[in-house]
N, CA, C and O atoms as a GROMACS GRO file, in nm:
protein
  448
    1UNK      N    1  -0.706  -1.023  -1.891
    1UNK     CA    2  -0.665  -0.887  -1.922
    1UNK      C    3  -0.514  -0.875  -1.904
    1UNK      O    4  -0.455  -0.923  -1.807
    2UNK      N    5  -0.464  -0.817  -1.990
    2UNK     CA    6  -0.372  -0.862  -1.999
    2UNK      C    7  -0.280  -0.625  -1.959
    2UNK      O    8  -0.311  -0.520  -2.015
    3UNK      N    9  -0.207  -0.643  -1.879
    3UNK     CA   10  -0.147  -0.511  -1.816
    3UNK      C   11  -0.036  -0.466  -1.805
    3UNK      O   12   0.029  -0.499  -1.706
    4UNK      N   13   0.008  -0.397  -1.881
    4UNK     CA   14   0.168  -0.337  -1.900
    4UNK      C   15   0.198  -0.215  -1.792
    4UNK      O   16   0.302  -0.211  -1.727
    5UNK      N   17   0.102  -0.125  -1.782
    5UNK     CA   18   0.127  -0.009  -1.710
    5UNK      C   19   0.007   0.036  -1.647
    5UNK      O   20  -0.098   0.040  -1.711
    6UNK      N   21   0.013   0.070  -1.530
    6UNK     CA   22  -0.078   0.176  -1.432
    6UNK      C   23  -0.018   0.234  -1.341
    6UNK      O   24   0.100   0.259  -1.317
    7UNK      N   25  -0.143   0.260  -1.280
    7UNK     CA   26  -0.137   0.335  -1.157
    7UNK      C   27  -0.231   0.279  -1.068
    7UNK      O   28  -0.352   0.262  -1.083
    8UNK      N   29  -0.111   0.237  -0.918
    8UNK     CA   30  -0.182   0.167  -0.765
    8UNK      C   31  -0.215   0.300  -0.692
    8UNK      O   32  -0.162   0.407  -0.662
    9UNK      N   33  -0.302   0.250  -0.683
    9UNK     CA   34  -0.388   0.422  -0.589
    9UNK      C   35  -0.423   0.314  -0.419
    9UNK      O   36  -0.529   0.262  -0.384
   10UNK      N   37  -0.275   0.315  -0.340
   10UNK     CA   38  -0.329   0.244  -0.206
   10UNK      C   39  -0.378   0.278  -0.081
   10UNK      O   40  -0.308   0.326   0.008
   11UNK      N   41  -0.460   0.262  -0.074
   11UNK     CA   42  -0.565   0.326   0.082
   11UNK      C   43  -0.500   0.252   0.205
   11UNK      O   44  -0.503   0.130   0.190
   12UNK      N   45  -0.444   0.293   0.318
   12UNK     CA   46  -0.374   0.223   0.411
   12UNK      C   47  -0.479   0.262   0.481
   12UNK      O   48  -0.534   0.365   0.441
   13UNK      N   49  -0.552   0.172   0.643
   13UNK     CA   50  -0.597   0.231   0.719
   13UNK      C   51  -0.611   0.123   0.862
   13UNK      O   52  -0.606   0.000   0.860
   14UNK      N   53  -0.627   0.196   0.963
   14UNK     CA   54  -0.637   0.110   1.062
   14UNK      C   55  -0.743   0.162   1.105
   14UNK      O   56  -0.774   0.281   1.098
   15UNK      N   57  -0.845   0.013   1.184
   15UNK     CA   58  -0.947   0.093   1.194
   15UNK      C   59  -0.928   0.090   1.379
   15UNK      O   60  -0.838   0.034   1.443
   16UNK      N   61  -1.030   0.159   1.425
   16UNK     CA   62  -1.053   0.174   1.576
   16UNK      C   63  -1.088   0.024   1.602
   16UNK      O   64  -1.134  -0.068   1.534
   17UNK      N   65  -1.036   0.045   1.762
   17UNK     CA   66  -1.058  -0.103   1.822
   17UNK      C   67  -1.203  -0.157   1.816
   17UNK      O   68  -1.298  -0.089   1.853
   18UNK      N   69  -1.214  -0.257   1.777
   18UNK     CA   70  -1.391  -0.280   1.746
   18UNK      C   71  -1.457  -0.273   1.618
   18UNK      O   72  -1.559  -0.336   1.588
   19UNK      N   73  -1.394  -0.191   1.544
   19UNK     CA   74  -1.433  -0.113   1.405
   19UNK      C   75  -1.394  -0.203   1.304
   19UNK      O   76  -1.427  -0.148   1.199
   20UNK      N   77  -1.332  -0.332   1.274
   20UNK     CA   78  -1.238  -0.354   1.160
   20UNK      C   79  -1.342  -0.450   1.112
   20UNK      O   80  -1.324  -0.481   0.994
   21UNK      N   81  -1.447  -0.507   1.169
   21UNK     CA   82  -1.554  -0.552   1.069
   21UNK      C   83  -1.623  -0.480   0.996
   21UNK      O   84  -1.640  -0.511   0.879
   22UNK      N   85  -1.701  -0.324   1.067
   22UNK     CA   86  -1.770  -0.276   1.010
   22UNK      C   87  -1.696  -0.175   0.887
   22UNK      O   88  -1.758  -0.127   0.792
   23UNK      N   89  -1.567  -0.159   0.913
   23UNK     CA   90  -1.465  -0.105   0.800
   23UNK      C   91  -1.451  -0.169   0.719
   23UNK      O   92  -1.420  -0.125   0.608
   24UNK      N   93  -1.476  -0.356   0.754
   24UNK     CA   94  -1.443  -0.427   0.604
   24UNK      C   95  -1.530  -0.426   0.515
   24UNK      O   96  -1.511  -0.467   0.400
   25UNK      N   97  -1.703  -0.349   0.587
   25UNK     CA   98  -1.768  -0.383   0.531
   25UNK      C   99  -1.817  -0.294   0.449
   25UNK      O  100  -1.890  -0.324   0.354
   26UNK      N  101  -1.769  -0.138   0.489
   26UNK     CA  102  -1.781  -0.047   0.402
   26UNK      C  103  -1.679  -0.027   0.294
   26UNK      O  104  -1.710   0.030   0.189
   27UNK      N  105  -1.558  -0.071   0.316
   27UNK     CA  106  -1.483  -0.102   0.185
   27UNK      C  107  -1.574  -0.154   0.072
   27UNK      O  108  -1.617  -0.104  -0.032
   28UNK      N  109  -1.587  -0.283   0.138
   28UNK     CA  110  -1.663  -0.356   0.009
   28UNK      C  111  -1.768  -0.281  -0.032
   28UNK      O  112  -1.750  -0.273  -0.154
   29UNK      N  113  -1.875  -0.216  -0.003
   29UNK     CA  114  -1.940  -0.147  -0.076
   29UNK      C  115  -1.931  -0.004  -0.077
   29UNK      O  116  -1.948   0.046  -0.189
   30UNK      N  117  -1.905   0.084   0.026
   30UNK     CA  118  -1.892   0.217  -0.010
   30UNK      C  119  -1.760   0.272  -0.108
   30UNK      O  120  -1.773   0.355  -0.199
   31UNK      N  121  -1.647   0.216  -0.075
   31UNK     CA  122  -1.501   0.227  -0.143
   31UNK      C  123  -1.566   0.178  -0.279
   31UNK      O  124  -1.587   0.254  -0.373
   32UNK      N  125  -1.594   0.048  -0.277
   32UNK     CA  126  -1.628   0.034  -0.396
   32UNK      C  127  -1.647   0.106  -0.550
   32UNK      O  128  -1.587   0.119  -0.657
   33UNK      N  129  -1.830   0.156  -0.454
   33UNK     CA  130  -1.839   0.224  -0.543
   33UNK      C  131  -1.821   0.379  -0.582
   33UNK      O  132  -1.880   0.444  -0.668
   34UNK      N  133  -1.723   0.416  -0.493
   34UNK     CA  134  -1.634   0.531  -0.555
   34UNK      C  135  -1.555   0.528  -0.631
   34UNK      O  136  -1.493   0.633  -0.650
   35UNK      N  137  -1.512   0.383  -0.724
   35UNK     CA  138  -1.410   0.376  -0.800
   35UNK      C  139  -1.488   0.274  -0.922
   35UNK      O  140  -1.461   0.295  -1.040
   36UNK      N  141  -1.571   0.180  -0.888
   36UNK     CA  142  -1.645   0.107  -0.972
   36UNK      C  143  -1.701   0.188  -1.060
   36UNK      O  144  -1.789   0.271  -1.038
   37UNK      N  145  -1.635   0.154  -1.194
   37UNK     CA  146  -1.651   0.217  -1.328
   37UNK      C  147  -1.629   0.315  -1.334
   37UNK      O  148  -1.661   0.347  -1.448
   38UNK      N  149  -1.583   0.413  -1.275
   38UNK     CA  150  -1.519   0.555  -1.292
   38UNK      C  151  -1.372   0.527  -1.431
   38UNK      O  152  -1.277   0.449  -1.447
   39UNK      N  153  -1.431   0.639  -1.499
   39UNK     CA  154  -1.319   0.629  -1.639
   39UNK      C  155  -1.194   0.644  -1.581
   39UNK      O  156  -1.151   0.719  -1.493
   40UNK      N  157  -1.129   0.532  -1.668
   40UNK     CA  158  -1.034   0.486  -1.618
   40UNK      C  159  -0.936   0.398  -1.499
   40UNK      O  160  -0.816   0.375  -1.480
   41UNK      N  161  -1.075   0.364  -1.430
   41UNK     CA  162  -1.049   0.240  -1.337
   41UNK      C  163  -1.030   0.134  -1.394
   41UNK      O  164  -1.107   0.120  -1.489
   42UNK      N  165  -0.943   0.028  -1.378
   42UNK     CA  166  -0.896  -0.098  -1.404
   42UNK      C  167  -0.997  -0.181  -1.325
   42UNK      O  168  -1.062  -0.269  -1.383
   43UNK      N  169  -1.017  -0.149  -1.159
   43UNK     CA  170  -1.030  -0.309  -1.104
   43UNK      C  171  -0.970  -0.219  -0.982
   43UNK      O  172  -0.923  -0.106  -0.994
   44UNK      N  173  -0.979  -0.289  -0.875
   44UNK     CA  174  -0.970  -0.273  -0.718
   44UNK      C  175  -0.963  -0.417  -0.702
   44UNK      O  176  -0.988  -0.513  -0.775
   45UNK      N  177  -0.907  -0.396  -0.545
   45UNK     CA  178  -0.920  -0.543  -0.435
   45UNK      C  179  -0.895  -0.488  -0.274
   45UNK      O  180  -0.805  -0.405  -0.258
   46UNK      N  181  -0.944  -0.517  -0.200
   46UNK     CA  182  -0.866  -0.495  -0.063
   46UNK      C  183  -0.890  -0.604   0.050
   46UNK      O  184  -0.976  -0.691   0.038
   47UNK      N  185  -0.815  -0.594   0.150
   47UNK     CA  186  -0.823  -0.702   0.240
   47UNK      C  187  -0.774  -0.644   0.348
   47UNK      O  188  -0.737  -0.527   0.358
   48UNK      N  189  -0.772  -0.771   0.471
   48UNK     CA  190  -0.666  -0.725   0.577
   48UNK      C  191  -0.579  -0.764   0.628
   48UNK      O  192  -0.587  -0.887   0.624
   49UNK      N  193  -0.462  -0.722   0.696
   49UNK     CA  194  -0.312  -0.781   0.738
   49UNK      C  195  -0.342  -0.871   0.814
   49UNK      O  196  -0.415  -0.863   0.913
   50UNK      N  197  -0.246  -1.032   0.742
   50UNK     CA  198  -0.246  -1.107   0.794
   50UNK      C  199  -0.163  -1.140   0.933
   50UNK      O  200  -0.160  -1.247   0.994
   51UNK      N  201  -0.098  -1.016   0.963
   51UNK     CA  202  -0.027  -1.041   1.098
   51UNK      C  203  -0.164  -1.058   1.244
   51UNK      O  204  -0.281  -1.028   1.219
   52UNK      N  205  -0.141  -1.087   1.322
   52UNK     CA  206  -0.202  -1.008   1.457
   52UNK      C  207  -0.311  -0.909   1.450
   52UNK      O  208  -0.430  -0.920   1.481
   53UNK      N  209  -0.256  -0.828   1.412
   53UNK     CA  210  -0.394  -0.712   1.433
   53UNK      C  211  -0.441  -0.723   1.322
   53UNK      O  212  -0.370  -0.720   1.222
   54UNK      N  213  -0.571  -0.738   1.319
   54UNK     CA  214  -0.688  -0.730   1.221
   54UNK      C  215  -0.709  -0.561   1.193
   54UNK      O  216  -0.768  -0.526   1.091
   55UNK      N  217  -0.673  -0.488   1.261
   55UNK     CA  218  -0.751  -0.343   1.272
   55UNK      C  219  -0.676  -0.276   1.130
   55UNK      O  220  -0.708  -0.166   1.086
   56UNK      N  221  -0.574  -0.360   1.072
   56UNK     CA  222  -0.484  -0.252   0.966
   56UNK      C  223  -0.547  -0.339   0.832
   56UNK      O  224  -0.550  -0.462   0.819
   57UNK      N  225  -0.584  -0.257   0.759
   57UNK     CA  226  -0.665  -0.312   0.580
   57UNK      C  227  -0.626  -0.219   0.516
   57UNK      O  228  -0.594  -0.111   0.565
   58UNK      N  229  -0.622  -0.253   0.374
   58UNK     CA  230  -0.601  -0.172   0.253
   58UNK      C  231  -0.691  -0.225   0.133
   58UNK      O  232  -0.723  -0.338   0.096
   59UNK      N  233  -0.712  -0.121   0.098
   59UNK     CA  234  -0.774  -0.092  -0.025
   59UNK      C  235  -0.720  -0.035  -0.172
   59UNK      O  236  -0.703   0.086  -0.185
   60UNK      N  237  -0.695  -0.120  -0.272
   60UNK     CA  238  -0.614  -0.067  -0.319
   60UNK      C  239  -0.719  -0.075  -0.511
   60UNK      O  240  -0.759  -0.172  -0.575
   61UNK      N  241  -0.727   0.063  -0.537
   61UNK     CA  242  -0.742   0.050  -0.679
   61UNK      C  243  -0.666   0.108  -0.806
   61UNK      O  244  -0.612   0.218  -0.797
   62UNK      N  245  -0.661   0.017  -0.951
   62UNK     CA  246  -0.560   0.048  -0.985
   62UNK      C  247  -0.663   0.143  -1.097
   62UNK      O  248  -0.780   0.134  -1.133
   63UNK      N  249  -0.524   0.259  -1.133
   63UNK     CA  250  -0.599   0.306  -1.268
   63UNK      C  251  -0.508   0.304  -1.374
   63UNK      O  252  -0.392   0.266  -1.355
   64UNK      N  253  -0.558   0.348  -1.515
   64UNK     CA  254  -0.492   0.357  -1.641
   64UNK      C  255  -0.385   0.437  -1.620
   64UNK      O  256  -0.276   0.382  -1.634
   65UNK      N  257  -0.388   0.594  -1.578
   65UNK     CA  258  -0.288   0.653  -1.553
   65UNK      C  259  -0.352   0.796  -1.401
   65UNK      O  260  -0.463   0.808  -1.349
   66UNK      N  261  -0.279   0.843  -1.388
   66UNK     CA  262  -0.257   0.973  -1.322
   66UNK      C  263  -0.364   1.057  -1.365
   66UNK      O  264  -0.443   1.084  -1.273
   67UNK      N  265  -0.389   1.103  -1.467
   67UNK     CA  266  -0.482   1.170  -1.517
   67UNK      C  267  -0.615   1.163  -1.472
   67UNK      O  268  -0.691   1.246  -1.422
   68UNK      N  269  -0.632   0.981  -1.515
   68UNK     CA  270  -0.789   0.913  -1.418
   68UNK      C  271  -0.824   0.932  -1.290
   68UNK      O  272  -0.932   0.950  -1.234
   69UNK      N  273  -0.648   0.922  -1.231
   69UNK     CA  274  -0.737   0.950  -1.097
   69UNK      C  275  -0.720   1.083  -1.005
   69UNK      O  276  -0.735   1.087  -0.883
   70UNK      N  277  -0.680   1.204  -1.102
   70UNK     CA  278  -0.693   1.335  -1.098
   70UNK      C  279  -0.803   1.362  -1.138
   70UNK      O  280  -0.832   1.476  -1.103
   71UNK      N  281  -0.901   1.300  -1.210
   71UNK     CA  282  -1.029   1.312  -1.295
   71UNK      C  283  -1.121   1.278  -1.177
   71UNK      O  284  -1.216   1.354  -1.154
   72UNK      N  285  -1.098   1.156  -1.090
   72UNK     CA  286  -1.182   1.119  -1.001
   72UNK      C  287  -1.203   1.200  -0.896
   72UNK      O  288  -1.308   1.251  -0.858
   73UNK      N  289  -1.075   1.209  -0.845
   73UNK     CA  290  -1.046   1.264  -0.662
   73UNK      C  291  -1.002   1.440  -0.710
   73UNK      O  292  -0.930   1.486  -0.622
   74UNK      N  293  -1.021   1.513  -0.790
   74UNK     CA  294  -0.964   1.625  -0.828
   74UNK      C  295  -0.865   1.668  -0.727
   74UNK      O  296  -0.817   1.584  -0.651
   75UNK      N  297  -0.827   1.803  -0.720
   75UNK     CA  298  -0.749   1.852  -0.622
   75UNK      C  299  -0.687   1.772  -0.547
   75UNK      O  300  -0.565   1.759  -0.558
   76UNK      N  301  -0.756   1.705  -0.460
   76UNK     CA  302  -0.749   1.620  -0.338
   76UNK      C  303  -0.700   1.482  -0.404
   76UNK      O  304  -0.732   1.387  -0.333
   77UNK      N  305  -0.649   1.455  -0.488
   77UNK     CA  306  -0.611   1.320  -0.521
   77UNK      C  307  -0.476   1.254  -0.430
   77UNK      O  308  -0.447   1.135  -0.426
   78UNK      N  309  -0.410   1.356  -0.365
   78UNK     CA  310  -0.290   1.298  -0.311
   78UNK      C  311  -0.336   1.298  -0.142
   78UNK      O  312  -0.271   1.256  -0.045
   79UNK      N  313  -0.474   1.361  -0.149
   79UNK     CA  314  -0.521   1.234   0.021
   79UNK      C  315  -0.582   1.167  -0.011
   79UNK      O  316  -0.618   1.137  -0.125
   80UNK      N  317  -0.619   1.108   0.143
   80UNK     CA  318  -0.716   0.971   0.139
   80UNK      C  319  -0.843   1.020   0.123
   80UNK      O  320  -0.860   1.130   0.176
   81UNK      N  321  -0.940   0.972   0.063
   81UNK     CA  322  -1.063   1.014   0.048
   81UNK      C  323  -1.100   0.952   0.151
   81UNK      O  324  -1.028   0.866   0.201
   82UNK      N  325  -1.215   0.984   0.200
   82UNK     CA  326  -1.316   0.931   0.295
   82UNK      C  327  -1.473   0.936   0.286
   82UNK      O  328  -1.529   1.041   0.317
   83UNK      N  329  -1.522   0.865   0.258
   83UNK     CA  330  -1.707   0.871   0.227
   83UNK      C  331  -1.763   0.885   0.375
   83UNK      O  332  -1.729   0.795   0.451
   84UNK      N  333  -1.835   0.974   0.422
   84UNK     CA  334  -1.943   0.962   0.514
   84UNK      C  335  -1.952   0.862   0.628
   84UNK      O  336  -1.983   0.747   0.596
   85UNK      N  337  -1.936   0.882   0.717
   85UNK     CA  338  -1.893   0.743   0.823
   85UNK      C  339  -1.794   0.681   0.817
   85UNK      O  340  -1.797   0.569   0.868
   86UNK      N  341  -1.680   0.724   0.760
   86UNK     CA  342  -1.534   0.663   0.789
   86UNK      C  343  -1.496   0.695   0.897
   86UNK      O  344  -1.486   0.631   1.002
   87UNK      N  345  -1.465   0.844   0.860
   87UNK     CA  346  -1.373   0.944   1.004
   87UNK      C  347  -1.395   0.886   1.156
   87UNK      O  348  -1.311   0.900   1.245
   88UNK      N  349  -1.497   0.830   1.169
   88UNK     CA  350  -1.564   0.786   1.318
   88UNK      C  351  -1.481   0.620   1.348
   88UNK      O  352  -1.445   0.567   1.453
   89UNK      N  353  -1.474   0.576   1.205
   89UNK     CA  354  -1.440   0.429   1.261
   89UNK      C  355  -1.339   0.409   1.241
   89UNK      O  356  -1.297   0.294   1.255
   90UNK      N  357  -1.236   0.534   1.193
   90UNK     CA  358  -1.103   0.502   1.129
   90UNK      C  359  -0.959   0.555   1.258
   90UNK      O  360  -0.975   0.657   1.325
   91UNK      N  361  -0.865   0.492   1.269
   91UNK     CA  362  -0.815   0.589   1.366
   91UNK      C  363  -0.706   0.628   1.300
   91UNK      O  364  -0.641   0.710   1.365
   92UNK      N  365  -0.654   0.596   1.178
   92UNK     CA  366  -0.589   0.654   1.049
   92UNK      C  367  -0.547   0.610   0.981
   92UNK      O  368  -0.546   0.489   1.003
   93UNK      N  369  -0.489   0.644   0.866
   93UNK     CA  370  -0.462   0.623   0.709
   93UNK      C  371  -0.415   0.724   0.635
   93UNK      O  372  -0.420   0.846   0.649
   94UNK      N  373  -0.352   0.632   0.526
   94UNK     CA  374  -0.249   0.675   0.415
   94UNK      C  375  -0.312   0.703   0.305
   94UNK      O  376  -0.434   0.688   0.304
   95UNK      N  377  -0.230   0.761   0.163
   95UNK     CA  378  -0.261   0.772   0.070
   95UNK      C  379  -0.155   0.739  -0.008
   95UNK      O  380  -0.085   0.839  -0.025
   96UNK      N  381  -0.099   0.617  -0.077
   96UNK     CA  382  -0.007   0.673  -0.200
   96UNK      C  383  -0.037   0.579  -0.371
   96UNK      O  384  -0.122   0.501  -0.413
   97UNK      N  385   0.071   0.635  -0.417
   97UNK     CA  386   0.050   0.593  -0.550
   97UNK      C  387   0.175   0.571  -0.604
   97UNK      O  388   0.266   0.651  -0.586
   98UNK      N  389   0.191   0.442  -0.685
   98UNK     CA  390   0.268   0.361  -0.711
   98UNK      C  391   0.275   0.313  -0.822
   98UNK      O  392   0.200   0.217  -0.838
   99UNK      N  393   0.357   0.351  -0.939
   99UNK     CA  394   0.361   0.313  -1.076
   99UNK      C  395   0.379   0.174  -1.115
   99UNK      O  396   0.485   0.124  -1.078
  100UNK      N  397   0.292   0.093  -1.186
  100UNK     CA  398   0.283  -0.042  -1.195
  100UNK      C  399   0.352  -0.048  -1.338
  100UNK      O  400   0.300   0.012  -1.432
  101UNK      N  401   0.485  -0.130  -1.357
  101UNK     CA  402   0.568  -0.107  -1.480
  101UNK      C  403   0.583  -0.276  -1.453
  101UNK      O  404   0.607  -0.327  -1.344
  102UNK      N  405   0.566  -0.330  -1.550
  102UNK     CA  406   0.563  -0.462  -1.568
  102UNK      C  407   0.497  -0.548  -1.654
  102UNK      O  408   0.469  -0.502  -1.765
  103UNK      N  409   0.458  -0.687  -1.623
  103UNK     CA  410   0.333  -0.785  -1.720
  103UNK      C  411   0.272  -0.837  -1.613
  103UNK      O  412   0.331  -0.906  -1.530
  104UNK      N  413   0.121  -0.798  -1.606
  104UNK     CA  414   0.074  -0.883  -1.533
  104UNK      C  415  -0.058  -0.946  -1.597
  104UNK      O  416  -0.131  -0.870  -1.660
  105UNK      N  417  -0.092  -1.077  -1.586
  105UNK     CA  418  -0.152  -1.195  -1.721
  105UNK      C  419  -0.203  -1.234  -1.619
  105UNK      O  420  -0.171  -1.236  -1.501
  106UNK      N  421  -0.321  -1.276  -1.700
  106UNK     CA  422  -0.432  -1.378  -1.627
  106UNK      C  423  -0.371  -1.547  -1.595
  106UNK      O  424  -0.313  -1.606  -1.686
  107UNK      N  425  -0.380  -1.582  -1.526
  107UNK     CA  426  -0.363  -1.727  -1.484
  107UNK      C  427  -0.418  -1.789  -1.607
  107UNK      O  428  -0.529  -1.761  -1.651
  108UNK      N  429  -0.329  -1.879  -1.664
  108UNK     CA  430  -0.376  -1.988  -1.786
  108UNK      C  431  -0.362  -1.902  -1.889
  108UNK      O  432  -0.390  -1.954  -1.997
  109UNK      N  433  -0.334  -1.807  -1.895
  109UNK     CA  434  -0.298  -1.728  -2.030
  109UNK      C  435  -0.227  -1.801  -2.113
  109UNK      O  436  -0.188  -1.895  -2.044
  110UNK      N  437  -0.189  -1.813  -2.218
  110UNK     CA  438  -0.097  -1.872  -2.351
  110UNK      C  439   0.092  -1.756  -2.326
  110UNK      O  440   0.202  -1.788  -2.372
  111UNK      N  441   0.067  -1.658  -2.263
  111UNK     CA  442   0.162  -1.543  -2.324
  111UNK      C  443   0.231  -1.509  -2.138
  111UNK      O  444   0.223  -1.405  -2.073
  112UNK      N  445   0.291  -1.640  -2.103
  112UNK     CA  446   0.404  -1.674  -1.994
  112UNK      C  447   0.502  -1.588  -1.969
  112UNK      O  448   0.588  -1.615  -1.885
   0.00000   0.00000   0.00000
């Protein structure tokens, strides 16, 4: 797939001491699927900081534009969303968004 322009929609969060497994694990499926296939989602990924503390992860999904993900998160698009059992394991987090202006190509592509 080949990507000229979006929008990074990045979830910053640290979780509570103890919490950063069961946070990785609701990323992967609850975050998920709040953005999996919603019009105008590209694709997501998240992980966690490779420094020292494990407790800080991000989640980051990209969309087509602004619009999509005013369509998703209405009103509330410029906080962090939170699904049901976050607030308890989270001890806080960000919200921003970041215009992706560039080429970004699949590995082995023909178009370097």
């Amino acid at each position: 797939m080949e990507l000229n322009k979006a929008i990074l929609r990045i979830f910053e969060v640290r979780a509570r001491a103890g919490c950063a497994g069961l946070l990785k694990q609701k990323l992967s499926d609850t975050s998920v699927a709040v953005v999996d296939g919603k019009p105008g989602n590209l694709g997501y990924f998240f992980g966690s900081n490779l420094s020292a503390d494990e407790n800080e992860l991000v989640f980051i999904s990209v969309w087509q534009d602004l619009e999509s993900i005013k369509l998703r998160f209405g009103d509330t698009w410029q906080e962090s969303f939170l699904p049901e059992g976050y607030a308890e394991i989270i001890e806080s987090c960000s919200i921003r968004h970041v215009e992706f202006d560039g080429k970004l190509i699949e590995p082995g592509s023909s178009d370097q």
